[in-house]
N, C-alpha and C positions, 0 to 999 in steps of 0.2 A: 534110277527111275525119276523121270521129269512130272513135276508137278500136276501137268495137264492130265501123263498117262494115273498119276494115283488117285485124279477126279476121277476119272474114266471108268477107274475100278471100285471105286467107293459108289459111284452110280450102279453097276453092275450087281456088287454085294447087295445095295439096299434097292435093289429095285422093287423088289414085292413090297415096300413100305412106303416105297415111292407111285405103286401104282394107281392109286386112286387119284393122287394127287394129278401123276402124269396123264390117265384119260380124263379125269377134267379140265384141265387146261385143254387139252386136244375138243372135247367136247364145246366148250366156250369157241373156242377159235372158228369151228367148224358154223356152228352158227352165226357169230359175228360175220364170220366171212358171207354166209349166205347172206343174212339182211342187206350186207354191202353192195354184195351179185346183183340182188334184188332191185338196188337202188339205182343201179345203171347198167340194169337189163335194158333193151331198148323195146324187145318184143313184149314186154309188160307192161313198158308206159304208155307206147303206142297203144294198146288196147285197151286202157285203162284214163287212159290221159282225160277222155269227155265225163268222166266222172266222180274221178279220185285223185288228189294229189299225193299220188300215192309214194313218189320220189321224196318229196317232205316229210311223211309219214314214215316210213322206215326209216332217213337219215334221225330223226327224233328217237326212234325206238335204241338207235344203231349207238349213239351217245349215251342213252340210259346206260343200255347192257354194256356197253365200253364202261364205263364208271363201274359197273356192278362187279363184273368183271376183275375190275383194276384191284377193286378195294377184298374179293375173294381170293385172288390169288397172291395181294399181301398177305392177309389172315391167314389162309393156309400156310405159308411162306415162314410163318411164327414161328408156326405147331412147329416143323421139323428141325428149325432153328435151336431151338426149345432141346427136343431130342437128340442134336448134335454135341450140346455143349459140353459132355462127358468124354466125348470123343475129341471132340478139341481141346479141351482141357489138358486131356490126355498128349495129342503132341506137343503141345506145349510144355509138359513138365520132360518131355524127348528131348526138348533143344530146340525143337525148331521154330524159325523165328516168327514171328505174329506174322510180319508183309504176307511170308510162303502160307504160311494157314490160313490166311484171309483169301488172298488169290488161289488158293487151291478151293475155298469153300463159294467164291466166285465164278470159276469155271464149271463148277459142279450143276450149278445153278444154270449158269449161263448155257452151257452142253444141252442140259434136260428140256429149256426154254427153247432153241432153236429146234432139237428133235421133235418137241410137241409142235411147234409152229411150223415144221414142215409138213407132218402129217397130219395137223390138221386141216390146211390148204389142200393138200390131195384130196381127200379125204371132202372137203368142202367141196372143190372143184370136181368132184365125182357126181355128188349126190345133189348139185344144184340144179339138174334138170329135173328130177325129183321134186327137189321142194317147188321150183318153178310150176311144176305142174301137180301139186297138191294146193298152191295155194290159186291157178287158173280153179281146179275143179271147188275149190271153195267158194271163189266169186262167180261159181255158174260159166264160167270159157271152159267151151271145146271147140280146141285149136292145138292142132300139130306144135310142139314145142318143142323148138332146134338143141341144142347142145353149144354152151357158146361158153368160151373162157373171157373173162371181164380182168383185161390187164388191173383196169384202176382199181378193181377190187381186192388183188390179189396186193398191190401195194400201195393201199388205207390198209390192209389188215396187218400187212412186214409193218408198217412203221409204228403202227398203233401197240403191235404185242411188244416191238421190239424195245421201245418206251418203257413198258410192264417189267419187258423181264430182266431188261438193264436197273432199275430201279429193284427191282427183289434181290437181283444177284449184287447189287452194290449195297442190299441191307445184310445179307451174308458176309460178305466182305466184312462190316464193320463189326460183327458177331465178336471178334477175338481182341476189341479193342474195347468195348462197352461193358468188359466185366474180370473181376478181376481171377484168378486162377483158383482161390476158394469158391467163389462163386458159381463156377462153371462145374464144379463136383458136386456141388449139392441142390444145382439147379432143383433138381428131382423131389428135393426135401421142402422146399421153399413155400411157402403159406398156406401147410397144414397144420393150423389151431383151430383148436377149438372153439366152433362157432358160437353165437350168441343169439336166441329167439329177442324179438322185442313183439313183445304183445300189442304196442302203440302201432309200430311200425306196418305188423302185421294185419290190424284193425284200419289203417290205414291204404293199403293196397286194397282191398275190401274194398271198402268206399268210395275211392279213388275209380277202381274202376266199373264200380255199382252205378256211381251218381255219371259216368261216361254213359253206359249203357241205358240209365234210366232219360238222359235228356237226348237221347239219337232215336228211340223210339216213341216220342212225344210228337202227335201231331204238327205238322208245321205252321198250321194256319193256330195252333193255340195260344196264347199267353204267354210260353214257355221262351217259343224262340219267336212271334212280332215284336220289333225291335230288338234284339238280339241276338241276332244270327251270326256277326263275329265272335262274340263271347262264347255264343254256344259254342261253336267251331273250334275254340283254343281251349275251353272247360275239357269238350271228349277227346282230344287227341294228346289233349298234356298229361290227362286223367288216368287215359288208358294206358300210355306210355308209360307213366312213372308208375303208376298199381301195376302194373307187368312187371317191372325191375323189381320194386316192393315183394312181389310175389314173390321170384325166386330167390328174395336174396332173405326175408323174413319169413312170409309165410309159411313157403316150405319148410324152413328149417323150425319152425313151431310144433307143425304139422309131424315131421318125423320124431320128433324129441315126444311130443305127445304120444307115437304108437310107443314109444319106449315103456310108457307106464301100463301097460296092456303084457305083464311080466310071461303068460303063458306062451303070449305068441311069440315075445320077444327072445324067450331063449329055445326057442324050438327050431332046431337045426342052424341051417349058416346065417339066419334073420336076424343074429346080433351081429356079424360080422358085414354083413348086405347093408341095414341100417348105418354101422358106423362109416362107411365107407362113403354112403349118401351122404351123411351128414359134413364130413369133413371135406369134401368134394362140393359141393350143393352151392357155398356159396363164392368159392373162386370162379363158377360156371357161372352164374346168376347174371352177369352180361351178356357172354353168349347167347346162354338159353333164351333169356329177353329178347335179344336180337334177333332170331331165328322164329318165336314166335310171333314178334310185329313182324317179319318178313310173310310167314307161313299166310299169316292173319289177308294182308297184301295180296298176295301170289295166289288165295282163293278167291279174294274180291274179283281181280281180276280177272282170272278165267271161268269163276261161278258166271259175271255178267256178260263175257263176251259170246259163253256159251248158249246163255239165255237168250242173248239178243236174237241168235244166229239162229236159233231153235226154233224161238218163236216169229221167224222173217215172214214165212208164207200167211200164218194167221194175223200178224200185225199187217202185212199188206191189202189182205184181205178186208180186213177191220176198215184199213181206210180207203179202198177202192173196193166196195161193194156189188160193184156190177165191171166187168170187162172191159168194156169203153163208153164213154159217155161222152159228149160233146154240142155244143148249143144249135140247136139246128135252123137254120135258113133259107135254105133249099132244097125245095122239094128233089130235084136231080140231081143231088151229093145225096140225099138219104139212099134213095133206089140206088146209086151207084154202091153205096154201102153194102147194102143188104145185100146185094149183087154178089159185092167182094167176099162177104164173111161166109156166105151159101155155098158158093164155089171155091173155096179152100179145103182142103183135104183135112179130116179131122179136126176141124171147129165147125161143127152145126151150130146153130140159133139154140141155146138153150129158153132164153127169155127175152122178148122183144118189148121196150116200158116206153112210153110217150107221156110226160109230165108238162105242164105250163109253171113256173115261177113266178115272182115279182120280187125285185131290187129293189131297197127303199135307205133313203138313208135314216140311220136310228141313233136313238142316245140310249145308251146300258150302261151307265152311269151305276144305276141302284141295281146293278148285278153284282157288284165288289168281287168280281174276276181279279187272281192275284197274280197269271199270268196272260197273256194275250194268246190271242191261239196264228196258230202255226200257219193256218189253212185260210187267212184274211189278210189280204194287202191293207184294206182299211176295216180297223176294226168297227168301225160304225155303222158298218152296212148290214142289212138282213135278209136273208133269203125267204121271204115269206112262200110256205105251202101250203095247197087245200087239204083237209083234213081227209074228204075224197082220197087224192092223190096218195096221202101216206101210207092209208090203210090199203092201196094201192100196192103200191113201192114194198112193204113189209108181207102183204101177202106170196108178191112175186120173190123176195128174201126165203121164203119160207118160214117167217115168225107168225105166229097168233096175237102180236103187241099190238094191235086196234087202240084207236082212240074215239072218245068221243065226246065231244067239246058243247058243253049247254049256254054257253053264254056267248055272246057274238066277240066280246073281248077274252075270252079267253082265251090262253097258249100254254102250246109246250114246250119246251127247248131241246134242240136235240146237237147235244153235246158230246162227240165220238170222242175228245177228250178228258174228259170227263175223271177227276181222279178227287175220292175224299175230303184232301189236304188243301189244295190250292185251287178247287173251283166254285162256282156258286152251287150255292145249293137249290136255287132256284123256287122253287114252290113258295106261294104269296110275296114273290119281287117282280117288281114291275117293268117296263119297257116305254117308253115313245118312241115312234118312227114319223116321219114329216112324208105327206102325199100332197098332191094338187088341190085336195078337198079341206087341208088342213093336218095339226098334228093330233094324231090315232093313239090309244093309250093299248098297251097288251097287258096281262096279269097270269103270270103261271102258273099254271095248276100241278105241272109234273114235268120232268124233262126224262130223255131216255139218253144212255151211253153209249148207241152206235149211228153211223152214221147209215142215213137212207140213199144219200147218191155220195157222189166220188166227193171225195173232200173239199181237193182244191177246186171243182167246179162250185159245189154247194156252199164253200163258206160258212157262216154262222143261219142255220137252216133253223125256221121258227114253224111251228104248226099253227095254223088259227082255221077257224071257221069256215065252212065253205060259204058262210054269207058275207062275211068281211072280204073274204079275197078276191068276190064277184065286186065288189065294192070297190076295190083299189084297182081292180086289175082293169074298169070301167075308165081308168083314169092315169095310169100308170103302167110303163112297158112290160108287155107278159115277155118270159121268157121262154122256149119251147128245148127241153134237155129231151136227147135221144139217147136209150141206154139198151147195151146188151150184154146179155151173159153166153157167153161160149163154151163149150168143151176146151178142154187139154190148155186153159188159158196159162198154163205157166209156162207152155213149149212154143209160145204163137210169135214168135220172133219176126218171124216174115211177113204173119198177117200182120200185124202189129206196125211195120215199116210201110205196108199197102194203105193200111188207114192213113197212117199222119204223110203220108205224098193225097190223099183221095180230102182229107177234111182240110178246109185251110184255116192258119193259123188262128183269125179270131174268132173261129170254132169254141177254141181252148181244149184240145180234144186230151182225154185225161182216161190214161187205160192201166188196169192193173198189173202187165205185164210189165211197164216203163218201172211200175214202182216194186213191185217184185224183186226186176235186175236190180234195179241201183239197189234195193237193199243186201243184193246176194253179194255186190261188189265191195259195199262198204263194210257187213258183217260176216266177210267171208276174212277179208284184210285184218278189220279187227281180230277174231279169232284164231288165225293163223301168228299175229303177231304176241297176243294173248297165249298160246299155246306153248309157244316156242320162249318166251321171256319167262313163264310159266315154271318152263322143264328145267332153266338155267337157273333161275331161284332156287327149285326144290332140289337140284342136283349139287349146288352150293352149300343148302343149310344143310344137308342130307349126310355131304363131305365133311363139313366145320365139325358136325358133334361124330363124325369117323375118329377125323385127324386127333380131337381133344380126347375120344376114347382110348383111341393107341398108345395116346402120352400117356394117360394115366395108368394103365396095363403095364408097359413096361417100367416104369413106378412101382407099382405095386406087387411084379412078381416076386419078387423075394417072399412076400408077405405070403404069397399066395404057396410056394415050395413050403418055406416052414408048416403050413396046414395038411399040408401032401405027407410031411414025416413026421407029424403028428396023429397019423391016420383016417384025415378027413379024407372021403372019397370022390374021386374025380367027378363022378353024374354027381355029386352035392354042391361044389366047387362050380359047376358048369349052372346048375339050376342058380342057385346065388347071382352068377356074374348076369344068366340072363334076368332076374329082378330089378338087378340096378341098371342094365342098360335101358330095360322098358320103361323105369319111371324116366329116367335121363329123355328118352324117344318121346314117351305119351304124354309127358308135359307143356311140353313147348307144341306140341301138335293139339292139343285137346286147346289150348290157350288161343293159339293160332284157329281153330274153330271156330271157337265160340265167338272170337273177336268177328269174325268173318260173317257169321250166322246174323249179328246183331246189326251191321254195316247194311247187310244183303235183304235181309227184312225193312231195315229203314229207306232202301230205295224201291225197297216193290211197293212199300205203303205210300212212299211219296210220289211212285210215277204210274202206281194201280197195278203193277204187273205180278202176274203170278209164276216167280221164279225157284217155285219148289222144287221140279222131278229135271231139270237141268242142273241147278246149284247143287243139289244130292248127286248127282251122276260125277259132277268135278270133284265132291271131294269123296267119296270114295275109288275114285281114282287117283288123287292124290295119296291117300290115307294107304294104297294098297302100293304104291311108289315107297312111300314110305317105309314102309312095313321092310319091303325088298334090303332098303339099308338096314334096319333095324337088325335081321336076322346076320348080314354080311358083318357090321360089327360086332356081334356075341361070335360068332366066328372064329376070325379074327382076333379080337381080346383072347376069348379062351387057349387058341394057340399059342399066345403070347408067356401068358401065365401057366401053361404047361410045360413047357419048353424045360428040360432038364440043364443046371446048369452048365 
């Protein structure tokens, strides 16, 4: 029997132990491969290309997950390593010579890595017309999508895995050389003592990631973080990083030592055995676990907000293009032509026909202590001054009851569609000057409102004053005349939408919800397609790491587990026990991973106003129910391991 064929058969023997491992890697590939497809599809760039660089965007993603990738299927690569060395051990004390046990634990590897990497290319190359058109229907394209194989794709992903799996199987390889032949027998036994609680240690992870979570949800405009936003930055992430290790590697084990003193429950069925088993385990895992929950923590940030983004696209566009199209009007025979075109389209009627005057002025907002600029101003010093008329105009045709009503000829409001707690003014009793031909005008703010009355980028930094001030300026300074409509089915108006911007010309500035609509469906569609899918690769990684480190331990501990079998402990007692320790092992690093997530996810809706509740709850109990899916696969699992009659 040649070397290769007794890989062959040792692959075949342990393949159920091998399988998780092997559809993960087939899993990873499968995806890698797609973002690669992706990235030199042509039918994707070509429709995407006026909006998204989207070819950059996935090559980025496609490097991440490459690295995440790399660094999971070493770690996996461990585990079995790990569980081999009994068995190497073993020919070794046969006779045979380390080279043939290394190279035979090289092929083995090497074998399993090629078989995954072929079926995951097929397998990728199947399903990419698929993902190509789940991620069109996410950026809003409906377009026939071909079927097309992407050479280059298919060899970035040969050379990328093959990288991978030469480097794991050349860490097998050196398996027989790294340890000596007592070593490889008692792998198994190797740093189980008896842990040590430090109360210091443990009061310290506390804190650690108390004072993380207490300065990420402090105001940003506070004292806390003006002038020190790097420190704050390196304080939560070193804080929370190191009180996560702390956690598992102290607190826990305080934590369990503690139920110990609780003698009722403690000896009440297999809960002294289930405890001890935690305890002596708890802190060899205490990296893992670490590692798995700053991952989990991650891996919700991430698709909590890409989901949100994507959720909330139609009402954020809406927020900032408040009416359908608007555009500055000039001539009278471009409006009729208008009204013409939007009349005569099939399904957009005139919902709301608005006729406003403006004035342009240039302003000093100086004593506004704005801590970002806004988005919607080429020059921040300019103001859109409106008649107070007009607004209560504009907001009746919105369908709001917000009326104003302005008593003093200098009085204003400010209307601020960005408008967020943290980082804007607050407006009421700070003042304004703007420069006119009459001289410079002082404004004083009575109240500012947090939406926008016409389309953003036409309105800019939009002020309310007085209908008697604005007779005054406008006496003297260019009115401007905004034409605005609201249509039916405006999120389907593709066509109308292309009739306007050939009918308004350019220094129109014609600005329609539909334009901001799409780009956002293409850009939050991209996001969360890539959010999803980097998402599933994380969670199907950490999901596998505490599989692979349950198995090792099970077969560890079956002995332990038979001697309670002929002792007449009963298998449903044995089976509820093993499922105890794997849920604390599962709910830990997930519940850690939450909370971390929770705290991250609230400190950006506080700081960007967004209300990211009923989407971030939708990712992580879908997360949470993924989860779960492993959770139950390894008590499974385990339990068969440790039933297993010698």
């Amino acid at each position: 029997m040649t070397l290769f064929s007794l890989a062959r058969k040792n692959i075949r023997r342990n393949f159920y132990n091998y399988f998780l491992y092997f559809a993960s890697m087939i899993f990873s590939i499968v995806i890698y491969f797609t973002f690669v497809s992706l990235q030199y599809n042509e039918q994707v760039l070509s429709m995407t290309a006026s909006s998204t660089k989207i070819g950059t965007v996935f090559n980025g993603a496609s490097v991440v997950l490459m690295i995440f990738v790399a660094i999971f299927i070493w770690y996996s690569n461990s585990f079995f390593t790990r569980k081999r060395k009994k068995e190497v051990g073993l020919y070794s004390l046969l006779g045979v010579r380390k080279k043939e046990i290394g190279r035979m634990l090289f092929y083995e590897n090497f074998v399993m890595g090629l078989l995954a990497l072929a079926v995951g290319i097929f397998i990728g190359t199947l399903l990419s017309k698929l993902f190509v058109m789940l991620l069109m229907k996410l950026m809003g394209f409906h377009i026939a999508i071909a079927f097309v194989i992407a050479p280059k794709a298919i060899i970035n992903t040969v050379f990328v895995f093959m990288v991978i799996i030469l480097f794991t199987s050349l860490q097998g390889y050196r398996l027989i050389y790294r340890f000596k032949l007592i070593e490889l027998f008692q792998a198994e036994k190797k740093g189980e003592t008896a842990p040590r609680a430090s109360f210091f240690v443990a009061l310290l992870a506390v804190v650690s990631i108390g004072t993380g979570y207490w300065i990420a949800l402090q105001n940003i405009a506070s004292a806390v973080w003006i002038g020190h936003f790097t420190r704050n930055v390196v304080i939560i992430f070193s804080g929370v990083i190191i009180g996560t290790y702390f956690l598992f590697n102290s607190l826990a084990v305080f934590l369990l030592k503690l139920s110990k003193k609780n003698k009722k429950r403690y000896y009440d069925g297999m809960n002294m055995v289930g405890t001890s088993q935690l305890l002596y385990r708890i802190r060899g895992n205490a990296r893992t676990l670490s590692i798995i929950s700053l991952l989990s923590a991650v891996t919700l940030c991430a698709i909590g907000t890409s989901y949100s983004f994507y959720y909330k696209n139609e009402e954020s566009a809406k927020h900032v293009e408040p009416f359908s199209y608007a555009y500055i009007s000039r001539d009278k025979q471009v409006d009729e032509k208008v009204k013409e075109t939007i009349s005569q389209t099939p399904g957009h009627s005139i919902i709301s026909d608005v006729t406003v005057d403006v004035v342009k002025v240039k302003g000093n907002l100086d004593n506004l202590d704005r801590m970002i600029p806004s988005a919607f101003m080429a020059d921040e010093d300019r103001l859109t001054l409106l008649s107070e008329s007009s607004f209560n105009q504009l907001v009746k045709e919105m369908g709001k009851s917000d009326t104003v009503h302005l008593t003093d000829v200098n009085e204003a409001v400010a209307i601020d569609g960005e408008y967020t707690e943290s980082l804007s003014s607050h407006y009421k009793g700070k003042t304004a000057l703007f420069e006119t031909k009459q001289g410079t005008k002082k404004l004083i703010f009575s109240d500012y409102k947090t939406y926008f009355v016409m389309n953003a980028r036409l309105a800019g930094f939009t002020v309310v004053v007085s209908d008697e001030l604005f007779n005054q300026v406008s006496k003297t300074e260019k009115v401007q005349t905004i034409q605005m409509y609201n249509v039916q089915d405006e999120k389907h108006a593709e066509q109308l939408t292309e009739k306007m911007q050939q009918l308004v010309p350019e220094t129109a500035q014609l600005d329609s919800f539909y334009a901001t609509y799409k780009a956002g469906m293409e850009a939050k569609g991209m996001l969360i397609f890539m959010g999803a899918f980097l998402g599933l690769v994380f969670l199907l990684a950490t999901g596998s790491v505490i599989y692979f480190k349950q198995l090792t331990e099970a077969t560890a501990d079956r002995e332990r587990y038979v001697i309670l079998q002929k002792i007449g402990v009963k298998k449903k007692e044995i089976k509820a026990s093993i499922a105890k320790q794997i849920f604390f092992v599962f709910a830990m690093p997930l519940v850690i991973g939450i909370a971390h997530s929770t705290v991250a996810l609230t400190a950006l809706s506080n700081l960007a106003g967004l209300d990211l509740a009923m989407p971030v709850f939708i990712s992580m109990c879908v997360y949470t129910v993924i989860y779960t899916i492993y959770y139950f696969l390894t008590v499974s699992s385990y339990s068969k391991i440790v039933m297993e009659q010698p």
